[in-house]
C-alpha positions as CSV (number, residue, x, y, z in Angstrom):
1,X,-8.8,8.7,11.0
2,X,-8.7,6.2,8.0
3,X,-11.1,3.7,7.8
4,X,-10.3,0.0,6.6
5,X,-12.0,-2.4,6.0
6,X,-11.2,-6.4,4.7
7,X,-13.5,-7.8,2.0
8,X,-12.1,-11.3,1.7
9,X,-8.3,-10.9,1.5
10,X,-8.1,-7.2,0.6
11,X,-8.2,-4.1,2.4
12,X,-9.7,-1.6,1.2
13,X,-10.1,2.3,2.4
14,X,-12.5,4.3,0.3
15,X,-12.5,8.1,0.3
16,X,-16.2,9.0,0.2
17,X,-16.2,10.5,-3.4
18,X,-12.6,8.8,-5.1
19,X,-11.2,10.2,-8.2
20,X,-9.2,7.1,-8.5
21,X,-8.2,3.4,-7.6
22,X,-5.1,2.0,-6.8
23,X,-5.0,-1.6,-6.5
24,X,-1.7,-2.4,-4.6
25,X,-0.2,-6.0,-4.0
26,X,2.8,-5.8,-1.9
27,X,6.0,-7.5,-1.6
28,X,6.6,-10.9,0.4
29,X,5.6,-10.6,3.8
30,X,5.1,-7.3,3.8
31,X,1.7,-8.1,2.0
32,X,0.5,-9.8,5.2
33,X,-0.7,-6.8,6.6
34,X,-0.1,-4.1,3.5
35,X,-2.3,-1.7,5.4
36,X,-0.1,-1.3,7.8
37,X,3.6,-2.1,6.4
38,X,2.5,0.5,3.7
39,X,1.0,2.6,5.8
40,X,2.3,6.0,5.1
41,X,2.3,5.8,1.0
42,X,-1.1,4.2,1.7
43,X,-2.5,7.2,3.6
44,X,-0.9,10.1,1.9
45,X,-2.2,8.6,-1.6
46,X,-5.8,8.6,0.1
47,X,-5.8,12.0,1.0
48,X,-5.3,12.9,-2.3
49,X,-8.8,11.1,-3.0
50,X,-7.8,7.7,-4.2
51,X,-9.5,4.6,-3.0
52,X,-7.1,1.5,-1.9
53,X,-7.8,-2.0,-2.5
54,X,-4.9,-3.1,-0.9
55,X,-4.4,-7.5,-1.3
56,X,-3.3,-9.4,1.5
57,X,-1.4,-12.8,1.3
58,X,1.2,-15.2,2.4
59,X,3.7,-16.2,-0.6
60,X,4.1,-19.4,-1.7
61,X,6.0,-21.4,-4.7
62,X,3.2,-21.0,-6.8
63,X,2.7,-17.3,-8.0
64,X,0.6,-17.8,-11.3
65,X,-2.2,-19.2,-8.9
66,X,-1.9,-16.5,-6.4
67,X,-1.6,-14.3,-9.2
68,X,-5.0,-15.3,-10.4
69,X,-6.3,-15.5,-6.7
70,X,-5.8,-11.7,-6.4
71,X,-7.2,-10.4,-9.8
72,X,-10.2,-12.1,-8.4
73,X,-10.2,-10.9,-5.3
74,X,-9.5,-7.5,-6.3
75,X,-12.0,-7.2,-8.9
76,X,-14.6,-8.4,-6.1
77,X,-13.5,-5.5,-4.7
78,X,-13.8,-3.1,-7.8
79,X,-17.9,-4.6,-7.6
80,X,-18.4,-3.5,-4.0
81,X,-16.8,0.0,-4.3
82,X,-19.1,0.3,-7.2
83,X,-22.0,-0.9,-5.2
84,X,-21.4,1.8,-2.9
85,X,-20.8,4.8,-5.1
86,X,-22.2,4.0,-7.9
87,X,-20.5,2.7,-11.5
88,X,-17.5,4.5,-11.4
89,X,-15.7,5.9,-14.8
90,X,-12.2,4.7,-14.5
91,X,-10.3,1.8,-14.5
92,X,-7.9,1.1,-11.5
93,X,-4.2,1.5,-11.3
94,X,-2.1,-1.3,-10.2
95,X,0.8,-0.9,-7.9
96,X,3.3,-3.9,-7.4
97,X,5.9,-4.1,-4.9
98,X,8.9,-6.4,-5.2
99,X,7.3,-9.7,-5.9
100,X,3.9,-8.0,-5.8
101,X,5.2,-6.5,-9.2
102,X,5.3,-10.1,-10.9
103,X,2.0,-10.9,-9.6
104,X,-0.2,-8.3,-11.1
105,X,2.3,-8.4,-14.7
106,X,0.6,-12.6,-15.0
107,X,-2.7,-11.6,-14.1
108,X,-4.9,-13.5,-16.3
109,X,-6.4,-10.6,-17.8
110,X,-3.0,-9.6,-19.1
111,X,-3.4,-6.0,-17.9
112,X,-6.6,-5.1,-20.1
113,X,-8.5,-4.3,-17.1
114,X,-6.4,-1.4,-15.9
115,X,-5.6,1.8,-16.1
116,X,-1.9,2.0,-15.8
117,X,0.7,0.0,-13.9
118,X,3.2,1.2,-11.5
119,X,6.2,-1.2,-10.6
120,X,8.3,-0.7,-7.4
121,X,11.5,-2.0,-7.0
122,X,10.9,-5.0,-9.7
123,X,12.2,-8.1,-8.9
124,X,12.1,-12.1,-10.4
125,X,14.5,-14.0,-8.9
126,X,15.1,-17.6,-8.6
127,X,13.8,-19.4,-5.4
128,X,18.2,-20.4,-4.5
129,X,18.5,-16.1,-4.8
130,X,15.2,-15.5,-2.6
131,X,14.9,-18.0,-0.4
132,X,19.0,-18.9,0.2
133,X,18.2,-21.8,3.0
134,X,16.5,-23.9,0.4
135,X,19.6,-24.3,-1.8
136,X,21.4,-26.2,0.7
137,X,18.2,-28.3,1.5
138,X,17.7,-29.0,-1.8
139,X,21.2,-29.9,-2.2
140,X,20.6,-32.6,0.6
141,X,17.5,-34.3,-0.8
142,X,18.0,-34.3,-3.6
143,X,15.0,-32.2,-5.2
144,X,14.4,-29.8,-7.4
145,X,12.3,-27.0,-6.5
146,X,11.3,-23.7,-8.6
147,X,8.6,-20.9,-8.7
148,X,5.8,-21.4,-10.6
149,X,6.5,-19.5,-13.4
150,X,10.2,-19.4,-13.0
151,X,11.9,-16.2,-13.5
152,X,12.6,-17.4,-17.4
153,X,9.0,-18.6,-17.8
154,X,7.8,-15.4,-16.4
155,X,9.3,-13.2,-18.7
156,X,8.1,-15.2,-21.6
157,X,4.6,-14.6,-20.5
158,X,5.4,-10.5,-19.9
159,X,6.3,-10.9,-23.2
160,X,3.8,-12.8,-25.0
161,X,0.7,-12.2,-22.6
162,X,0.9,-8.6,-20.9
163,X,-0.5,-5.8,-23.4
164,X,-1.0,-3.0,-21.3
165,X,0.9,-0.1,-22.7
166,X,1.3,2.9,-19.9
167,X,3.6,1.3,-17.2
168,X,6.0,3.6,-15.0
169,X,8.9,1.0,-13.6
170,X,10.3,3.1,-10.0
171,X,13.9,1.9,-9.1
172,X,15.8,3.2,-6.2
173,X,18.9,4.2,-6.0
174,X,20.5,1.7,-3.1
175,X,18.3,-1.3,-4.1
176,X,20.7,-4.7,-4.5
177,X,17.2,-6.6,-5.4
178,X,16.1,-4.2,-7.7
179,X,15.6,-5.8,-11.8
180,X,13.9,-3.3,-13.4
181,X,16.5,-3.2,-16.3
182,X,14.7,-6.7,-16.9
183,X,12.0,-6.0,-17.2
184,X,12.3,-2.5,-19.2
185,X,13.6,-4.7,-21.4
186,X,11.1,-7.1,-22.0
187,X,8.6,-4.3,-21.9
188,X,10.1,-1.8,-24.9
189,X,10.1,-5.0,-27.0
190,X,6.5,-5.1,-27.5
191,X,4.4,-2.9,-30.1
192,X,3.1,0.5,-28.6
193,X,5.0,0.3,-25.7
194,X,5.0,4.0,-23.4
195,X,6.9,2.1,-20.7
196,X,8.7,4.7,-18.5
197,X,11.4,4.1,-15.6
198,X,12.5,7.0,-12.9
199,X,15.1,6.3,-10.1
200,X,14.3,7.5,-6.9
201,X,16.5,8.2,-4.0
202,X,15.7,5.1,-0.8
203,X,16.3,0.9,-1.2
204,X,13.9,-2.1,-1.4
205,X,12.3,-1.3,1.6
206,X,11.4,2.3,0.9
207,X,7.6,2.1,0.1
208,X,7.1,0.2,3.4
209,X,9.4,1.9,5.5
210,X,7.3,4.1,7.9
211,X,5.1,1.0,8.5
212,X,8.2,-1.4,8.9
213,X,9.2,1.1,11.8
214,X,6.2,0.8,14.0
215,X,5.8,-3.0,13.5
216,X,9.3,-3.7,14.7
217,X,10.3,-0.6,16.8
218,X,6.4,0.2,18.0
219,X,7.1,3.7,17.1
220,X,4.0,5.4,15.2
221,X,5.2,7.9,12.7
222,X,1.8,9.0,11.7
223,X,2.3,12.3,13.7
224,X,5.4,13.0,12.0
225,X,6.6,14.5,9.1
226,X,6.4,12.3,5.5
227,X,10.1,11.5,5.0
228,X,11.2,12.6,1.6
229,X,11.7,9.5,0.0
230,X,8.5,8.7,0.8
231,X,7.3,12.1,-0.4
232,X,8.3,11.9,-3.4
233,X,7.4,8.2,-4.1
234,X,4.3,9.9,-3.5
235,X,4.5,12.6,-5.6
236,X,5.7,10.1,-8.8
237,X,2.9,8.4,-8.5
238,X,0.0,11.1,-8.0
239,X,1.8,12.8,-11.2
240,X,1.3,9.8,-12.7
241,X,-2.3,9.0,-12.3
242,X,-2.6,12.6,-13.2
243,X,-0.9,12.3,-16.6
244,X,-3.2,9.1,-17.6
245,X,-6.4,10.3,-16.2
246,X,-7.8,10.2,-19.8
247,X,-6.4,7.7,-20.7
């Protein structure tokens, strides 16, 4: 039975002795609760010895702010798992998801304080594309409304800001949302990039899928068989970690 346990906004679940740390922001909404919408890539990464710090939060228009909120938070977190096991020997490796992808790549540290970075299902789009109701109401009032950074703003700062070097970018083969090619992009540009990108089979919602099925349906798959998408999202990313342990 996994243990969680919230330290501010982040769940966290820490294996008594962890070889690594993952520190996961998820995509909109599914973030609320990440330990349960990512529930089975969550738990099969943990018993593989990894510690999850796993940041919870509500999106709003201003990302750079919540971006900053979170690096906070989870380096709080970093502090108290060190507290408890002593000072531990790596740095962590950040997961996004979706939108959670944006948020760690304008972290204010500009990715010096991890490991690695693993990008799910990229995306950057503008608030018309990901929020389509607000087009028409903007329409009416005559308003102009925009994440803060916008899309072009935030690639700028990828660009000019984000140094770290060892980033694996996972697309999936039915994903309409999916901008990885973006960001690759934007990525390869920079000196001493090792910037990799794999397509997996699954869509947007694959990383949360299990957990997305017992929210809605109330249906608990723990007892069940990992589907394979999920297994080898799994997989990917434990090879991963693997490859960069020295690093």
């Amino acid at each position: 039975m996994l243990k969680w346990r919230k330290i501010d906004q982040t769940w966290c679940c820490w294996p008594s002795n962890p070889t690594a740390l993952i520190e996961l922001i998820g995509g909109s909404y599914l973030a609320a609760t990440p330990n349960i919408s990512y529930k089975t890539l969550l738990s099969s990464l943990i018993k593989k010895n990894i510690a999850i710090h796993a940041w919870s939060y509500i999106p709003s228009l201003d990302h750079q702010s919540q971006a900053n909120e979170a690096w906070k938070d989870l380096r709080k977190c970093r502090l108290k798992l060190e507290s408890r096991i002593g000072k531990i020997s790596y740095k962590p490796i950040r997961i996004g998801h979706s939108l959670g992808c944006k948020l760690h790549l304008i972290a204010p540290d500009g990715g010096r304080k991890s490991k690695s970075f693993i990008a799910l299902s990229f995306n950057n789009y503008k608030i018309d594309s990901s929020i389509p109701f607000l087009s028409k109401l903007k329409k009416k009032l005559k308003v102009e409304t925009e994440f803060s950074p916008s899309p072009l703003e935030t690639m700028r700062i990828i660009s000019n800001n984000y140094i770290q070097p060892n980033n694996l970018l996972i697309k999936f083969s039915d994903d309409k949302l999916d901008q990885t090619k973006i960001l690759l992009k934007h990525l390869k540009a920079r000196d001493n990039d090792k910037t990799k990108v794999i397509e997996l089979k699954g869509n947007h919602l694959t990383p949360a899928y299990s957990g997305l099925k017992e929210i809605l349906l109330d249906q608990d798959d723990s007892n069940h068989y990992i589907n394979n998408e999920i297994s080898k999202l799994v997989d990917t990313i434990s090879n991963f970690i693997s490859e960069h342990s020295h690093v």
